[in-house]
C-alpha positions in Angstrom: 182.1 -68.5 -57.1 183.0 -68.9 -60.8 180.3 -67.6 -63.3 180.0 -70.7 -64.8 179.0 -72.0 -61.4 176.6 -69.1 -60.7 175.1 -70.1 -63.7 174.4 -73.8 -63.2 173.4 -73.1 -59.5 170.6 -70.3 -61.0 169.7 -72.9 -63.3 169.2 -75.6 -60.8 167.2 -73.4 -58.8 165.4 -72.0 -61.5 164.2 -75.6 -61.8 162.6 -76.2 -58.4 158.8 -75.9 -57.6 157.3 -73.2 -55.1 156.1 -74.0 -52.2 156.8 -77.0 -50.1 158.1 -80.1 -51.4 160.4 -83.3 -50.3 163.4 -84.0 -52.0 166.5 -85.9 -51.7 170.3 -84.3 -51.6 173.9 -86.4 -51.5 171.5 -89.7 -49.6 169.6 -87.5 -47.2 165.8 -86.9 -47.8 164.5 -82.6 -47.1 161.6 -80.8 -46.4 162.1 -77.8 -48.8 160.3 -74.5 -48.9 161.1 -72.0 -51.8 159.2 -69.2 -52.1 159.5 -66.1 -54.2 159.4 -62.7 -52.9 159.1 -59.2 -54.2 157.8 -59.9 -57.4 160.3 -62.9 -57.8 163.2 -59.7 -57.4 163.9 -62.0 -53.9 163.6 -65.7 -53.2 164.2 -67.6 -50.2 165.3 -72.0 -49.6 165.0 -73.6 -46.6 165.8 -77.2 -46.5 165.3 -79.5 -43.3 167.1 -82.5 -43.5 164.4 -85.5 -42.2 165.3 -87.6 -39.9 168.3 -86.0 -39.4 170.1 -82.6 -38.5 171.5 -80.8 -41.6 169.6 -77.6 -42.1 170.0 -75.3 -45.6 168.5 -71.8 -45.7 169.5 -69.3 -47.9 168.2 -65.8 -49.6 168.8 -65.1 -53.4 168.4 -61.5 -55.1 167.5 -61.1 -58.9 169.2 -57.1 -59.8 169.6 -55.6 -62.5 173.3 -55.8 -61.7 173.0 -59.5 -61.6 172.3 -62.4 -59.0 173.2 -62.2 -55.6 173.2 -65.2 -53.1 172.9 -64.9 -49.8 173.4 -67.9 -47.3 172.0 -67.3 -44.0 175.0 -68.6 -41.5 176.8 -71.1 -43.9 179.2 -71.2 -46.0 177.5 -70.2 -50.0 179.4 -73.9 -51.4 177.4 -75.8 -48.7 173.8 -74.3 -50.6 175.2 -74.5 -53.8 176.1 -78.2 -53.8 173.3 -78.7 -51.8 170.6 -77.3 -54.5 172.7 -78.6 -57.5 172.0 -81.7 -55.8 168.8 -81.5 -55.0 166.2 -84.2 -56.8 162.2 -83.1 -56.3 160.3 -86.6 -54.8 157.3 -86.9 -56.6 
């Protein structure tokens, strides 16, 4: 993943509430959870598609060194175009 990327996906992220919330992502509408773990040095996504079976989880760590993402089981371009897409329902 490019920096640049890396950068708008943190952003994007950055952006998104704690806690549970519904959202909607390339047509389909999500349960999300985000939580922040550690002192925010570890936060987790998981997005369940509604209605439907798409399924998004992923781990990301804040080091010193920099960010790390961690998708559980998928590929890391599936979670970041998933939360770069990702509107917050209101």
């Amino acid at each position: 993943m490019t920096p640049e990327k890396l950068q708008a996906f943190l952003a994007a992220f950055d952006t998104l509430p704690l806690g549970a919330f519904t959202g909607t992502a390339e047509g389909c509408k999500y349960m999300v959870t985000r939580e922040d773990l550690a002192g925010g040095k570890s936060q987790k996504l998981v997005a369940r598609e509604l209605g439907g079976a798409d399924y998004i989880s992923l781990n990301l760590y804040r080091l010193t060194s920099g960010a790390r993402l961690k998708p559980c089981e998928m590929p890391a371009e599936k979670v970041v175009r998933f939360v770069l897409a990702l509107q917050v329902m209101e």
